[in-house]
mmCIF file of the N, C-alpha and C atoms, coordinates in Angstrom:
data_MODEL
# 
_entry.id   MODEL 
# 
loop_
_atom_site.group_PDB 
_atom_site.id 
_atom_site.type_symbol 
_atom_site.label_atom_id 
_atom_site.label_alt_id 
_atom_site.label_comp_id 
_atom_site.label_asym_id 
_atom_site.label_entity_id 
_atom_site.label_seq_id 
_atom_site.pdbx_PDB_ins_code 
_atom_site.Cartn_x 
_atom_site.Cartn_y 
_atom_site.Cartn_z 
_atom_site.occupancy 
_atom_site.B_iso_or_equiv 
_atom_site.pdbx_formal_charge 
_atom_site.auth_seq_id 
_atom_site.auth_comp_id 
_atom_site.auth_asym_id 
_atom_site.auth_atom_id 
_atom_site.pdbx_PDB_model_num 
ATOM 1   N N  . UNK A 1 1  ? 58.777  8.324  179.173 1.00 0.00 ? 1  UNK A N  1 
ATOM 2   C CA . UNK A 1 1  ? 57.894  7.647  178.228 1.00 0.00 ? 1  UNK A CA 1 
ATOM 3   C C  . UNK A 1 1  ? 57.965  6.144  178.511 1.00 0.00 ? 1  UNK A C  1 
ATOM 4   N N  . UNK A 1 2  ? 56.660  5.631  178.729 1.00 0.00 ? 2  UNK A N  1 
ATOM 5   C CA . UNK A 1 2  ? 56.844  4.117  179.065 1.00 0.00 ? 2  UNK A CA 1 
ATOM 6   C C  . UNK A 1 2  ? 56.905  3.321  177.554 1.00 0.00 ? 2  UNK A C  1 
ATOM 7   N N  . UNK A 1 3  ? 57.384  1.889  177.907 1.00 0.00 ? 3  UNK A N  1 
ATOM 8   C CA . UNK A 1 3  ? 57.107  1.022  176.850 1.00 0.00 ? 3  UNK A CA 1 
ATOM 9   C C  . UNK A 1 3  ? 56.275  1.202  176.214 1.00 0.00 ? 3  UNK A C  1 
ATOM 10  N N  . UNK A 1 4  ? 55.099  0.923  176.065 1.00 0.00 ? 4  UNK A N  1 
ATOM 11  C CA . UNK A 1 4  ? 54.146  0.532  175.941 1.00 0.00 ? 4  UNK A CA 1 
ATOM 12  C C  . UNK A 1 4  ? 53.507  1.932  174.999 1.00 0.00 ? 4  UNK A C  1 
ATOM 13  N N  . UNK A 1 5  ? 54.114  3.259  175.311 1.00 0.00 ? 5  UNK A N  1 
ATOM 14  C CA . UNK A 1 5  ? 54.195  4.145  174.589 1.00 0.00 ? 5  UNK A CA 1 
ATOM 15  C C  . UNK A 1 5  ? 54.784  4.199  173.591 1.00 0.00 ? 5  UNK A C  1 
ATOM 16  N N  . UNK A 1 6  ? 56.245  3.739  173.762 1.00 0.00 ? 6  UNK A N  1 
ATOM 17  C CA . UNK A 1 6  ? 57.344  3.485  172.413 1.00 0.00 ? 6  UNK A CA 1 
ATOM 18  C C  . UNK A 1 6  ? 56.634  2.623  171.428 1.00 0.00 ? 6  UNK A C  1 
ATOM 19  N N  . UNK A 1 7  ? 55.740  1.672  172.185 1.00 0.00 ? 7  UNK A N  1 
ATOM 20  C CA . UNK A 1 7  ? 55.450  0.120  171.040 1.00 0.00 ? 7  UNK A CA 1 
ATOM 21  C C  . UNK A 1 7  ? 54.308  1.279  170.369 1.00 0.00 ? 7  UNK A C  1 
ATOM 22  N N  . UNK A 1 8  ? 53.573  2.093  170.405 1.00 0.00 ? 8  UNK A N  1 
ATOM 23  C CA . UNK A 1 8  ? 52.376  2.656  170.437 1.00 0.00 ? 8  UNK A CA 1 
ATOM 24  C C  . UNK A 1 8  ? 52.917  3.920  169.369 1.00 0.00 ? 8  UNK A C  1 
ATOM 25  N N  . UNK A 1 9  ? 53.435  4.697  169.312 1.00 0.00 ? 9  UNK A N  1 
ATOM 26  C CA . UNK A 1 9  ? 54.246  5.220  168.636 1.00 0.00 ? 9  UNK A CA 1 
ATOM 27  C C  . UNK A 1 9  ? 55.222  4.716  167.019 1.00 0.00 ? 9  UNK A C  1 
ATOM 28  N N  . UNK A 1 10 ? 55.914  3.592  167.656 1.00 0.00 ? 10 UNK A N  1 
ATOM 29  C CA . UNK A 1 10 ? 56.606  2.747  166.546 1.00 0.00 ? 10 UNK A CA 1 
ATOM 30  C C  . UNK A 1 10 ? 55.435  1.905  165.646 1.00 0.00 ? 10 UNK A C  1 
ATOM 31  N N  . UNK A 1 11 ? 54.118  1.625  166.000 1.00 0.00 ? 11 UNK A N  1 
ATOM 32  C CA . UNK A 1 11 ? 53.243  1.173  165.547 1.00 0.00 ? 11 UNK A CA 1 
ATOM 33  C C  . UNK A 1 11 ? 52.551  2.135  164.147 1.00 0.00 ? 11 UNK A C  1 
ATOM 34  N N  . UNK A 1 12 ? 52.784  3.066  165.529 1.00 0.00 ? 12 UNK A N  1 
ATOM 35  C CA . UNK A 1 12 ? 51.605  3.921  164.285 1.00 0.00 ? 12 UNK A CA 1 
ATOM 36  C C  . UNK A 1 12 ? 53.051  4.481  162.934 1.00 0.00 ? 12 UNK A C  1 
ATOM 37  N N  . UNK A 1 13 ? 54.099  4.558  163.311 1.00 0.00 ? 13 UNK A N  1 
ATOM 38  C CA . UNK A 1 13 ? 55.026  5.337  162.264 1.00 0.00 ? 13 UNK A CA 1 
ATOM 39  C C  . UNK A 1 13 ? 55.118  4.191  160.846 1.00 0.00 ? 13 UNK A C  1 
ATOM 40  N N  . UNK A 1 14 ? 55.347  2.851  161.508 1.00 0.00 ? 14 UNK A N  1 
ATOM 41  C CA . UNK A 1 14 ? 55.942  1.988  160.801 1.00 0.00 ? 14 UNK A CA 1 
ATOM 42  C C  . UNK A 1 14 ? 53.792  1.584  159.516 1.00 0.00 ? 14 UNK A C  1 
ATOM 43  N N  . UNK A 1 15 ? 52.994  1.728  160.550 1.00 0.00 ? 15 UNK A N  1 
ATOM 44  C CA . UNK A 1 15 ? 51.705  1.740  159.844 1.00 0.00 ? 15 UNK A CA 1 
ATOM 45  C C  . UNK A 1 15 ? 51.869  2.711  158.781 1.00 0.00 ? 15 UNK A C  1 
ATOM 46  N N  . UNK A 1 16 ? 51.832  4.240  159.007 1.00 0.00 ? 16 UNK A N  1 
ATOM 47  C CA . UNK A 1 16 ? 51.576  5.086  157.939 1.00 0.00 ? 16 UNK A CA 1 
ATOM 48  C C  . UNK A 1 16 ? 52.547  5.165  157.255 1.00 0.00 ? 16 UNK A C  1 
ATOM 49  N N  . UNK A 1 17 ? 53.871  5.393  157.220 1.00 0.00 ? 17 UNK A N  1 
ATOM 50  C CA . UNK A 1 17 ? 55.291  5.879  156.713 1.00 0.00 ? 17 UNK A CA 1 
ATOM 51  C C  . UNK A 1 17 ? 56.281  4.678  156.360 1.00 0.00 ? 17 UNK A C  1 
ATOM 52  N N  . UNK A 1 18 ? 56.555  4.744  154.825 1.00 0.00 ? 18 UNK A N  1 
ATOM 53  C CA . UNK A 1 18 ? 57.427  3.382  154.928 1.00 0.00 ? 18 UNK A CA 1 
ATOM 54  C C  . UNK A 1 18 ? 59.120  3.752  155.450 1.00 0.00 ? 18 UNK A C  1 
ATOM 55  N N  . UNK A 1 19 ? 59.614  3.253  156.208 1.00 0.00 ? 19 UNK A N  1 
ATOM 56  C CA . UNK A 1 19 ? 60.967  3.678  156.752 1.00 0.00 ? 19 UNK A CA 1 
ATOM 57  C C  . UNK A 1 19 ? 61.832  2.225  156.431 1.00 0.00 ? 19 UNK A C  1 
ATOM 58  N N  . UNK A 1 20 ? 63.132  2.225  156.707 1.00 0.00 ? 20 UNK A N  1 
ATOM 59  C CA . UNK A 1 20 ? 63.917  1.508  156.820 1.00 0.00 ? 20 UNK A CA 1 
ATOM 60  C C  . UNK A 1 20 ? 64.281  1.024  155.268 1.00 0.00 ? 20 UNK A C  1 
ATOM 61  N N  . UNK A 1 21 ? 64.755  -0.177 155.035 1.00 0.00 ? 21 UNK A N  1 
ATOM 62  C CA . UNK A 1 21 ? 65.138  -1.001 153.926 1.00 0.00 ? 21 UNK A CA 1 
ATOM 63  C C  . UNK A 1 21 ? 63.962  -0.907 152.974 1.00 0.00 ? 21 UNK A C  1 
ATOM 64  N N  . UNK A 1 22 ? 62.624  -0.829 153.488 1.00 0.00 ? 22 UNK A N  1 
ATOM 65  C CA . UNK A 1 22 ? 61.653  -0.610 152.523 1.00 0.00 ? 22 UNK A CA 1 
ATOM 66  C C  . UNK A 1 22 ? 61.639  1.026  151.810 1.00 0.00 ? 22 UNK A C  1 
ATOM 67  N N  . UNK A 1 23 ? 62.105  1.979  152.509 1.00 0.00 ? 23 UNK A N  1 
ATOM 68  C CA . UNK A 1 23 ? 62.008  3.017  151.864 1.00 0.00 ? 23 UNK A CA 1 
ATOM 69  C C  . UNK A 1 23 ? 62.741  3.038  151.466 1.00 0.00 ? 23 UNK A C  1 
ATOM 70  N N  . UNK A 1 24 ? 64.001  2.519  151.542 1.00 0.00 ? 24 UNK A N  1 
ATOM 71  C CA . UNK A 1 24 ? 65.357  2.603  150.538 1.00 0.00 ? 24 UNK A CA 1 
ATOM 72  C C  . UNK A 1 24 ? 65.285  1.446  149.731 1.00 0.00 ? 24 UNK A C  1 
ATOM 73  N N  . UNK A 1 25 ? 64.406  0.512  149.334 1.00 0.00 ? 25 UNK A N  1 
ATOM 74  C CA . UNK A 1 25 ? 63.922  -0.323 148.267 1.00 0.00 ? 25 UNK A CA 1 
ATOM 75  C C  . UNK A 1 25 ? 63.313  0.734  147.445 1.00 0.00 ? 25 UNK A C  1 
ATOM 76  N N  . UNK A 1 26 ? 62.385  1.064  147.657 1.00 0.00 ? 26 UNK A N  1 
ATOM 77  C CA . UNK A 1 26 ? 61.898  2.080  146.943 1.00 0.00 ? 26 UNK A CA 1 
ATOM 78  C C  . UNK A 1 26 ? 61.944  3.370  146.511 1.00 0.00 ? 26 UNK A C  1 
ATOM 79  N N  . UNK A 1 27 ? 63.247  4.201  146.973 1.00 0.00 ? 27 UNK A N  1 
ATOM 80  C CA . UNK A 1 27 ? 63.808  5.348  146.154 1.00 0.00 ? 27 UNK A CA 1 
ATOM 81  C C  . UNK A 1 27 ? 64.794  4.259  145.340 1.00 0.00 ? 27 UNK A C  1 
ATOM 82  N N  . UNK A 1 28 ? 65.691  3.202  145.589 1.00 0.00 ? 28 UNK A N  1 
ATOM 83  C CA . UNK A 1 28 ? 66.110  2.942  144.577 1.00 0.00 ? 28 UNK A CA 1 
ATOM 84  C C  . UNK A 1 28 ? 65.958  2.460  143.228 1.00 0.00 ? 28 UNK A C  1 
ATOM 85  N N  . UNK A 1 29 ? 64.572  2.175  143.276 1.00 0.00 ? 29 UNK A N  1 
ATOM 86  C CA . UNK A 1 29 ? 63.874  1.382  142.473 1.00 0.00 ? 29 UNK A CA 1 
ATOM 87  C C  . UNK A 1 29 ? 63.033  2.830  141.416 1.00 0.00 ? 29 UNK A C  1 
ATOM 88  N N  . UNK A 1 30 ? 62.491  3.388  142.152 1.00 0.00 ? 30 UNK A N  1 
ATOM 89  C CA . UNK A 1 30 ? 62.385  4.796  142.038 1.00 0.00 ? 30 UNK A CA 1 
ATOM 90  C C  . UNK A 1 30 ? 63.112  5.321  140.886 1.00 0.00 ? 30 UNK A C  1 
ATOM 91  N N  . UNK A 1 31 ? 64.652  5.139  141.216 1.00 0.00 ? 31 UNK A N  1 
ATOM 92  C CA . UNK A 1 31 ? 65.898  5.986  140.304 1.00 0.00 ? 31 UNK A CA 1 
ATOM 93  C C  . UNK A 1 31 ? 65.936  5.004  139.312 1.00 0.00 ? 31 UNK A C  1 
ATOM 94  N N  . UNK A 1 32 ? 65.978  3.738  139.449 1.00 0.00 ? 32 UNK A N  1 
ATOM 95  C CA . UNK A 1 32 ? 66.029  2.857  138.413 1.00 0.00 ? 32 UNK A CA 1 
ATOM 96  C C  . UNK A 1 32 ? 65.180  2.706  137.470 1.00 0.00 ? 32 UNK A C  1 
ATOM 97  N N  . UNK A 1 33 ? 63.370  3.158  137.716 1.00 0.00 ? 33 UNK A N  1 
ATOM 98  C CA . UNK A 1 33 ? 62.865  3.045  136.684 1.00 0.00 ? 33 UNK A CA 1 
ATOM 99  C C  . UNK A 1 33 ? 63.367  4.137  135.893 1.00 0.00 ? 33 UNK A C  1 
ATOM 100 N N  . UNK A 1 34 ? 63.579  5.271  136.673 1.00 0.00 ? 34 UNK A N  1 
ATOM 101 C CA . UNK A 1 34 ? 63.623  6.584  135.692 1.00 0.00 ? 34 UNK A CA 1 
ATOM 102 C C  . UNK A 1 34 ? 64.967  6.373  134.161 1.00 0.00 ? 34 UNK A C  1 
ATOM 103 N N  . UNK A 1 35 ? 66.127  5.441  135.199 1.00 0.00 ? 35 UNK A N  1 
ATOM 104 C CA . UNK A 1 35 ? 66.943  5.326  134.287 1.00 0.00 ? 35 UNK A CA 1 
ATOM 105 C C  . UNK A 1 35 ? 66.896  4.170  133.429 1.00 0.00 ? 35 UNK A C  1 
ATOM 106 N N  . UNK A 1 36 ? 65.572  3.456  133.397 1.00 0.00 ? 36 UNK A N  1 
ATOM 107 C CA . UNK A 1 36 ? 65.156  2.802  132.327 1.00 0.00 ? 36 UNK A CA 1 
ATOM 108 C C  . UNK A 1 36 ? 64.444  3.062  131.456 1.00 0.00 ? 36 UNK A C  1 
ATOM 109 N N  . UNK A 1 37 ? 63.475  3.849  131.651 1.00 0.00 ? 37 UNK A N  1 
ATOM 110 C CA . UNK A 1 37 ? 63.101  5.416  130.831 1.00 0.00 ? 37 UNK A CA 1 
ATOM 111 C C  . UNK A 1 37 ? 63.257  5.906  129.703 1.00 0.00 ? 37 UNK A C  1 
ATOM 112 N N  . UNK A 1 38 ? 64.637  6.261  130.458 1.00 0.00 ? 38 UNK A N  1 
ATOM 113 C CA . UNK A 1 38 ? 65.906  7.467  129.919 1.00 0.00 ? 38 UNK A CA 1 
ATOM 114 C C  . UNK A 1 38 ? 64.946  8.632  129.458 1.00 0.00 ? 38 UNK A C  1 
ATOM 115 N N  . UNK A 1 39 ? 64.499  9.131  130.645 1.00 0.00 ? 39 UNK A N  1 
ATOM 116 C CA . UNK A 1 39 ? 64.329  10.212 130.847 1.00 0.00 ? 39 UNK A CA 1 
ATOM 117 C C  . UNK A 1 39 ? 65.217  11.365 131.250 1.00 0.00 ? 39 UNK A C  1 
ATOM 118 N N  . UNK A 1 40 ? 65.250  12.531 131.451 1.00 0.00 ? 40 UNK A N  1 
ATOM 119 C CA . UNK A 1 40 ? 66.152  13.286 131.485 1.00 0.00 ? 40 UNK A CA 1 
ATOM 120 C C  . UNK A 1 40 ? 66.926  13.597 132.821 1.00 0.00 ? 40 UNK A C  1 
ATOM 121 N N  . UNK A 1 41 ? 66.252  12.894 134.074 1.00 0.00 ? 41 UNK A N  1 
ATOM 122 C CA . UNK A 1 41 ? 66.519  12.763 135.404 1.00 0.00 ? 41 UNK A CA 1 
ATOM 123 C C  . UNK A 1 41 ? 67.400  11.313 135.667 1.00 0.00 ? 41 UNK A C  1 
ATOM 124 N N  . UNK A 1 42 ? 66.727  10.542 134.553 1.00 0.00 ? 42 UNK A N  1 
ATOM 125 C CA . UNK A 1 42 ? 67.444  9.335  134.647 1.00 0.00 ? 42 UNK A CA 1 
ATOM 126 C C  . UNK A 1 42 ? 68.787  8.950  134.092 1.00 0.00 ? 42 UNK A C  1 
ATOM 127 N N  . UNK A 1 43 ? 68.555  10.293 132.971 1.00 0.00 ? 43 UNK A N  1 
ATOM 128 C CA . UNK A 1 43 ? 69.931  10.476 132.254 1.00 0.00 ? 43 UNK A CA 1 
ATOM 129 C C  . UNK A 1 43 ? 71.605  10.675 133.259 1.00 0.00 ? 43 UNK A C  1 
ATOM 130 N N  . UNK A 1 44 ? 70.991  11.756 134.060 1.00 0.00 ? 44 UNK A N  1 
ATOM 131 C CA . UNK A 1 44 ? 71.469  12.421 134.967 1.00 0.00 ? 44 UNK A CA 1 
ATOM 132 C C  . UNK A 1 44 ? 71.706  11.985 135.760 1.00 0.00 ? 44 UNK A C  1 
ATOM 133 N N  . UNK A 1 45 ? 71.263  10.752 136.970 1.00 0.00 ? 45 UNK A N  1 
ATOM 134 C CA . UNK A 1 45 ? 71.766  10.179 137.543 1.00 0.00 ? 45 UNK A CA 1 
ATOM 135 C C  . UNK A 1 45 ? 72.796  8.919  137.115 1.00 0.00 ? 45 UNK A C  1 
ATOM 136 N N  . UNK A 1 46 ? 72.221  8.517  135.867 1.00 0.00 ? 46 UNK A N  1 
ATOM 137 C CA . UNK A 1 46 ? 73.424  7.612  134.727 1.00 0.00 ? 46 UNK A CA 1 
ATOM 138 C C  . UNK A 1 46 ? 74.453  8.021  134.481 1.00 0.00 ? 46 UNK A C  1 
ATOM 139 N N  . UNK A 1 47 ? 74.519  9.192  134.452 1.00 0.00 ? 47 UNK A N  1 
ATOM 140 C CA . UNK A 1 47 ? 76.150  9.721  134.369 1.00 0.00 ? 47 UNK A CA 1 
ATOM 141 C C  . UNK A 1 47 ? 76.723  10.573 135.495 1.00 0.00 ? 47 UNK A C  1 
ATOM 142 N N  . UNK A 1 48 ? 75.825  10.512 136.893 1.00 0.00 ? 48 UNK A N  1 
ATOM 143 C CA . UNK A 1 48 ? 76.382  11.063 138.006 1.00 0.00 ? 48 UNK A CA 1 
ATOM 144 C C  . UNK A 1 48 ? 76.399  12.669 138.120 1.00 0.00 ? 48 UNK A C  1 
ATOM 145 N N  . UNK A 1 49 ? 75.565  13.236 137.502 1.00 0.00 ? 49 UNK A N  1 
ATOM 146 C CA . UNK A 1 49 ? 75.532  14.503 138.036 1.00 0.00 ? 49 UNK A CA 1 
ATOM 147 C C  . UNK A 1 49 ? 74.808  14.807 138.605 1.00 0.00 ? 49 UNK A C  1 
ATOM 148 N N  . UNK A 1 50 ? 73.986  16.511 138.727 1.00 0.00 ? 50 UNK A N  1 
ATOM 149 C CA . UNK A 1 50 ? 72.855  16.957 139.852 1.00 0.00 ? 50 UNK A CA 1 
ATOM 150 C C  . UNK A 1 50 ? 71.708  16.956 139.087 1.00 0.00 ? 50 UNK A C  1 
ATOM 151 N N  . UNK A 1 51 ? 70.872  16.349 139.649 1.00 0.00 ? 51 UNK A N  1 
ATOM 152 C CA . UNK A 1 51 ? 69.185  16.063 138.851 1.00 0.00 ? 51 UNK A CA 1 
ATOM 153 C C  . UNK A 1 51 ? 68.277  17.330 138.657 1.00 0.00 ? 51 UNK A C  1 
ATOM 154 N N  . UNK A 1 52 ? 68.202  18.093 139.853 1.00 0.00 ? 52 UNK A N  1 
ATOM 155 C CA . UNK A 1 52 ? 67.525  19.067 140.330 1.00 0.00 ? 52 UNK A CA 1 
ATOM 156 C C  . UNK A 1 52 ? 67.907  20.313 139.758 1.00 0.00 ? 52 UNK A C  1 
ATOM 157 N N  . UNK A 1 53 ? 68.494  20.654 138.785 1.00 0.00 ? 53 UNK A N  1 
ATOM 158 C CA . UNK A 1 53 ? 68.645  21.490 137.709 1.00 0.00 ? 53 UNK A CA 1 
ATOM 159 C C  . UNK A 1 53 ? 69.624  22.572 138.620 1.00 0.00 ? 53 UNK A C  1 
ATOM 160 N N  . UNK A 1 54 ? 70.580  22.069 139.035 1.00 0.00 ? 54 UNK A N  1 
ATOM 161 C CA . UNK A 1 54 ? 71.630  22.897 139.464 1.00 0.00 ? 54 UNK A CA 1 
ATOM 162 C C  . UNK A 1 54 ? 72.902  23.088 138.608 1.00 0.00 ? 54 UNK A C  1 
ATOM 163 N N  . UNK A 1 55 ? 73.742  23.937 138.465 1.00 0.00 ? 55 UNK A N  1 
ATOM 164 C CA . UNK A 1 55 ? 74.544  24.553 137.982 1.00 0.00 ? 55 UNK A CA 1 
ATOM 165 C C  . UNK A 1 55 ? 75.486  23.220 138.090 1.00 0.00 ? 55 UNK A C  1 
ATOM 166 N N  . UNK A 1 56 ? 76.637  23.391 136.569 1.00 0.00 ? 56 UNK A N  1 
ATOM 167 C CA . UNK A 1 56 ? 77.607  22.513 137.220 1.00 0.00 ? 56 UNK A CA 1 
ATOM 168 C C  . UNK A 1 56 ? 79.174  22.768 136.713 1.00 0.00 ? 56 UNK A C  1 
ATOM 169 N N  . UNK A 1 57 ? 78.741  24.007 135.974 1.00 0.00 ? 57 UNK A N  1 
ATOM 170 C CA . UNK A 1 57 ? 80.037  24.315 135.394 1.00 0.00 ? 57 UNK A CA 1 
ATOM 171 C C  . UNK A 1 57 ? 81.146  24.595 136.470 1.00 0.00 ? 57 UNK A C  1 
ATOM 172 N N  . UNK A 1 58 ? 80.995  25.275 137.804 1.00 0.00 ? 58 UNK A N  1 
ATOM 173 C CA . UNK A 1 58 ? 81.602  25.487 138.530 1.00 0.00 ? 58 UNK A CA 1 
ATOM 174 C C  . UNK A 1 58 ? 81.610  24.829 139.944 1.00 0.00 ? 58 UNK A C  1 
ATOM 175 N N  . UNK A 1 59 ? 80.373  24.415 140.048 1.00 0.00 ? 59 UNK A N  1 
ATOM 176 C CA . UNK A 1 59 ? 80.048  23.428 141.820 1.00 0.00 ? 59 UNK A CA 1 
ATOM 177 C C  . UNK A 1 59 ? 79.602  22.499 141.126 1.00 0.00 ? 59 UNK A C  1 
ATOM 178 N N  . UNK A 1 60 ? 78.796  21.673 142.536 1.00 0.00 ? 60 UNK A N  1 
ATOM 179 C CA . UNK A 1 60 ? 78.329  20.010 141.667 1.00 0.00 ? 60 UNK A CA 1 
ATOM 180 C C  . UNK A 1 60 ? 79.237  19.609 142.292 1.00 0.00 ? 60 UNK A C  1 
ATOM 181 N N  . UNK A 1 61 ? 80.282  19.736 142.939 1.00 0.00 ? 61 UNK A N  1 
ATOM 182 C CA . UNK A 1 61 ? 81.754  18.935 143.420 1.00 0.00 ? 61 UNK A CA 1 
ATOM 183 C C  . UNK A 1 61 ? 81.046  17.747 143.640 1.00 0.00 ? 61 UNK A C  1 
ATOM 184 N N  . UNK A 1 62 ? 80.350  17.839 144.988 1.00 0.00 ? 62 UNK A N  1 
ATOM 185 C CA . UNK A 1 62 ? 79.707  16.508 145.379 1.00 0.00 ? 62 UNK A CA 1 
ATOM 186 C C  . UNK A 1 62 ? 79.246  15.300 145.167 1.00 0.00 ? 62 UNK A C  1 
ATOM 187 N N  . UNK A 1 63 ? 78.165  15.810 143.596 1.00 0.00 ? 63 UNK A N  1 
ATOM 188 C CA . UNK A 1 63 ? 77.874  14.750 143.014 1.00 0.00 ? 63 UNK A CA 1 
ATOM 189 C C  . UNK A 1 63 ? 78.724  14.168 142.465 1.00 0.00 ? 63 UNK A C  1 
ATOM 190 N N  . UNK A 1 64 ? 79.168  14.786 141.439 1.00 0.00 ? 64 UNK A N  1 
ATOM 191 C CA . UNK A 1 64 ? 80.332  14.362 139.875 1.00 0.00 ? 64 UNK A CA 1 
ATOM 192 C C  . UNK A 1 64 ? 81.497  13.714 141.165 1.00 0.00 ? 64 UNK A C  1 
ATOM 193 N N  . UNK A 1 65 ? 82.006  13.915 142.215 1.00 0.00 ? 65 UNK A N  1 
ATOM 194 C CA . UNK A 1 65 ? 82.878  13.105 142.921 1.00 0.00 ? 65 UNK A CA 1 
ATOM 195 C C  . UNK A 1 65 ? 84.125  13.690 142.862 1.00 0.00 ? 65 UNK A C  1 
ATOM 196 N N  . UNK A 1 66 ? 85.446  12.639 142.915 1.00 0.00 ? 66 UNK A N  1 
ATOM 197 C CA . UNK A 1 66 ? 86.376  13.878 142.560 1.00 0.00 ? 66 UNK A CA 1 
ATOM 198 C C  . UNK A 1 66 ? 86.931  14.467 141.897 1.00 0.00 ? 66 UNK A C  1 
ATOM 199 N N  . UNK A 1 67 ? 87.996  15.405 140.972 1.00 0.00 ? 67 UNK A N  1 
ATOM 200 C CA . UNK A 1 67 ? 88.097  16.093 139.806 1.00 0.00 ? 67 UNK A CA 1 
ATOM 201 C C  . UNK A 1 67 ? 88.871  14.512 139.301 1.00 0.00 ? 67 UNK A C  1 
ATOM 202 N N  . UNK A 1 68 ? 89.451  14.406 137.497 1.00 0.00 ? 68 UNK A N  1 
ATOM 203 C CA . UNK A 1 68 ? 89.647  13.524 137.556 1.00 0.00 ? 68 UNK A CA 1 
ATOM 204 C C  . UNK A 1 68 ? 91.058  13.987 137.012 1.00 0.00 ? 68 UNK A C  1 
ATOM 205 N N  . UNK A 1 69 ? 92.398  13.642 137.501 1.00 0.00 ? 69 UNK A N  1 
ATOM 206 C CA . UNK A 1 69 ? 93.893  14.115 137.143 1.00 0.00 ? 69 UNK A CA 1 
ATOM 207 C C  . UNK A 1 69 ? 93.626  14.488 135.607 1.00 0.00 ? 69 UNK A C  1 
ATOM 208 N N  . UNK A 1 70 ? 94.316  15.276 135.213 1.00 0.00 ? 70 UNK A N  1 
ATOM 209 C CA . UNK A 1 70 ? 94.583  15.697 133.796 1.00 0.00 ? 70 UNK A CA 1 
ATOM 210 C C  . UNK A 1 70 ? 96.270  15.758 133.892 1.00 0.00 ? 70 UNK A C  1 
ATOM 211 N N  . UNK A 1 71 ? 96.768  15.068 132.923 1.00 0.00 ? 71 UNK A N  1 
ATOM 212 C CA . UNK A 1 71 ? 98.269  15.483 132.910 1.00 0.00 ? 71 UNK A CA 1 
ATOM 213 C C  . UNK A 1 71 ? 98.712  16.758 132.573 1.00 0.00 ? 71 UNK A C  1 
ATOM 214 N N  . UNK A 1 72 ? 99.418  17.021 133.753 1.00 0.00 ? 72 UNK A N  1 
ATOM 215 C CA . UNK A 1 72 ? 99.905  18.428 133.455 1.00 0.00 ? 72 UNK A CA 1 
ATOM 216 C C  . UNK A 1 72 ? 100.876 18.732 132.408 1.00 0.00 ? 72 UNK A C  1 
ATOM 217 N N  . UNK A 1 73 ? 101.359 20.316 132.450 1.00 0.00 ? 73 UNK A N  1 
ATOM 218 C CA . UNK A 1 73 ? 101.996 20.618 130.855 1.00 0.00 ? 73 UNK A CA 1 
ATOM 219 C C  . UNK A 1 73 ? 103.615 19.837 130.973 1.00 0.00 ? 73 UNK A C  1 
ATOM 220 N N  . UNK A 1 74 ? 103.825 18.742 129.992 1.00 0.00 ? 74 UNK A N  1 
ATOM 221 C CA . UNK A 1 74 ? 105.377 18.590 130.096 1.00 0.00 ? 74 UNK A CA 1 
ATOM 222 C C  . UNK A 1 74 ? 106.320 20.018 129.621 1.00 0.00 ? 74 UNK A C  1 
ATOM 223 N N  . UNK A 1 75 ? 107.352 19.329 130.338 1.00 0.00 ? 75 UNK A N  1 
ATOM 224 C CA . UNK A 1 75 ? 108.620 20.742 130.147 1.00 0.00 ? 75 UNK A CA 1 
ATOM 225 C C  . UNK A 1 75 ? 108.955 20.365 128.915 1.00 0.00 ? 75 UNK A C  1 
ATOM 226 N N  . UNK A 1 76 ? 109.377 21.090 128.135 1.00 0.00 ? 76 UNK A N  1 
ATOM 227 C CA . UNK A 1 76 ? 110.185 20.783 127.069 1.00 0.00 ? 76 UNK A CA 1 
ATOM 228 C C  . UNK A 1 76 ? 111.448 20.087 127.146 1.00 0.00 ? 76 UNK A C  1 
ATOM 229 N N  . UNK A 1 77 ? 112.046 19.520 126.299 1.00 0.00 ? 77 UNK A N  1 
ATOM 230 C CA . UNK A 1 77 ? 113.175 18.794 126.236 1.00 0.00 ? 77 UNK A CA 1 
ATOM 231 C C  . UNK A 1 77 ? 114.367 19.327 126.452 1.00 0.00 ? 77 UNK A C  1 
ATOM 232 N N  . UNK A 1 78 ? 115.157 19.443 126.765 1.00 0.00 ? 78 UNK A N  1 
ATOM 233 C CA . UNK A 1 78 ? 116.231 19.932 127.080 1.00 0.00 ? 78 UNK A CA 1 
ATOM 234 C C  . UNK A 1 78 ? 117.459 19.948 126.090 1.00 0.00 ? 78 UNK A C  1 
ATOM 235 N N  . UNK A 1 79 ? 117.974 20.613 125.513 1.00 0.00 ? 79 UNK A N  1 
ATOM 236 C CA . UNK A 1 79 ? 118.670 20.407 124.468 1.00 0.00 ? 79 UNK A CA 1 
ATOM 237 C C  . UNK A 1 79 ? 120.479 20.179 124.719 1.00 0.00 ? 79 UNK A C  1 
# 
């Protein structure tokens, strides 16, 4: 593929399709109106869970991040 193909190509993508920093301007902006909203998607990304109406009692690991320590059971005292 010559130059002149690449420039011809990168022309037409960057014309129709927004890519780069501009498309990630705009899904973030995207999530932000929703969570100005407070709509129920926007809710959901405000407190870090899965938007797309997935289960979370048991998976979700991904989103929600990692479990968060719970102190385990103390021993009793020793007499």
């Amino acid at each position: 593929v010559s130059d002149d193909d690449v420039n011809r190509i990168r022309r037409q993508i960057e014309g129709d399709f927004k890519v780069e920093g501009t498309l990630r301007t705009e899904r973030s902006m995207d999530i932000k109106r929703l969570m100005d909203i407070g709509c129920y998607r926007g809710l959901r990304h405000r407190r870090g869970l899965p938007v797309r109406g997935q289960r979370t009692s048991t998976n979700a690991r991904t989103h929600k991040g990692k479990r968060r320590a719970i102190a385990g059971k103390k021993a009793p005292p020793k007499k």
